[in-house]
C-alpha positions in Angstrom: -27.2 -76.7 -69.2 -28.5 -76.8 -65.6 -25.0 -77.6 -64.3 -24.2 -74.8 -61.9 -27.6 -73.4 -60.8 -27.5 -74.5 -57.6 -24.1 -73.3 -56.5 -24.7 -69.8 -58.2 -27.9 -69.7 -56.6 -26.4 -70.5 -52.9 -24.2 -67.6 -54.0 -27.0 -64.7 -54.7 -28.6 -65.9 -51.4 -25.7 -65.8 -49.1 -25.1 -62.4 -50.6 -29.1 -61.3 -50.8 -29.0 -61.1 -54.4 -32.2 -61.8 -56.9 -31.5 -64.4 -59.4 -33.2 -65.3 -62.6 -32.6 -67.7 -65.1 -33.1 -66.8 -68.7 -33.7 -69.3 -71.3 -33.0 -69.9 -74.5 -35.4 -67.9 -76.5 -36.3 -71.3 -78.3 -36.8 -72.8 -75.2 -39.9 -73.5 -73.4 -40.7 -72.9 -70.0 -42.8 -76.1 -69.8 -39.6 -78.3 -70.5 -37.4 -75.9 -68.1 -39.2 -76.4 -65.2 -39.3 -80.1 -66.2 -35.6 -80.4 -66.4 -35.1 -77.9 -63.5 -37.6 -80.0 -61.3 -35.3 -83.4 -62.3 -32.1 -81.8 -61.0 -33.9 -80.8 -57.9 -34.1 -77.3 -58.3 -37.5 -75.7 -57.7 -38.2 -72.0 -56.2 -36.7 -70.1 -59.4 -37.3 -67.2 -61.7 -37.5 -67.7 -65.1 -37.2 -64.9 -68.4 -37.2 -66.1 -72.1 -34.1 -64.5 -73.6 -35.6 -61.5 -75.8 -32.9 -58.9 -75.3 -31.2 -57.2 -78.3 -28.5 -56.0 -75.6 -27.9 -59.5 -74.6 -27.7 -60.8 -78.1 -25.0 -58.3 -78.8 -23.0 -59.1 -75.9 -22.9 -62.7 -77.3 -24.8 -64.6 -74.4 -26.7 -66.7 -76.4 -22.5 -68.2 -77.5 -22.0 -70.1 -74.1 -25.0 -71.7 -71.8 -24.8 -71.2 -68.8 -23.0 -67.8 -68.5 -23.9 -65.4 -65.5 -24.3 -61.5 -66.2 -24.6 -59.3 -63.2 -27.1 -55.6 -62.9 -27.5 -53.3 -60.8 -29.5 -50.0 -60.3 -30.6 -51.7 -63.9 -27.7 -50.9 -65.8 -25.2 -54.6 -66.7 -21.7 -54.3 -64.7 -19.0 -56.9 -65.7 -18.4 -58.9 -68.9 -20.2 -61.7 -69.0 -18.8 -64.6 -67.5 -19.0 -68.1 -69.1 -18.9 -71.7 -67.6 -19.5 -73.7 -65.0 -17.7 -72.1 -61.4 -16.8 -73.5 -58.4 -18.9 -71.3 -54.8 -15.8 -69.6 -54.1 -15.3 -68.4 -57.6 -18.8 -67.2 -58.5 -18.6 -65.4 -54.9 -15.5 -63.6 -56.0 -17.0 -62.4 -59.2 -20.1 -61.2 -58.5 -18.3 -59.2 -55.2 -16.1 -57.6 -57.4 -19.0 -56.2 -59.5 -22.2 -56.0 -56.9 -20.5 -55.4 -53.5 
């Protein structure tokens, strides 16, 4: 699902944070950028989900989810669904601020 790309993404630039989208690791880049492109979202970073540590935190369960690093370690439970900008701005603060 592409559905809340754009407001999670006004969120990581308002708050100077990288973003990257991971994909399905059945899922090509070719048609991402294709669907991406027909929502109107260009400009992004893509990763192919290949992660054992994600797989066992159950993200491949619930597209889209958000999952928040830093200093390269995960902080925060994974957080599934669709958000509203001042919810996804309260999360991530409460684990990247």
């Amino acid at each position: 699902s592409v559905q809340g790309i754009k407001t999670i993404r006004k969120v990581a630039r308002a708050k100077n944070l990288s973003l990257t989208l991971v994909l399905d690791a059945t899922a090509t880049e070719k048609d991402a950028l294709r669907v991406l492109k027909r929502e109107g979202i260009k400009d992004v970073k893509l990763a192919k989900m290949n992660s054992l540590e994600l797989s066992k935190r159950n993200t491949q369960m619930h597209f889209p989810n958000i999952l928040m690093h830093k200093d390269g370690h995960i902080v925060g439970p994974m957080v599934p669904g669709v958000m509203g900008e001042n919810t996804y701005s309260r999360v991530v603060g409460k684990y990247l601020e």
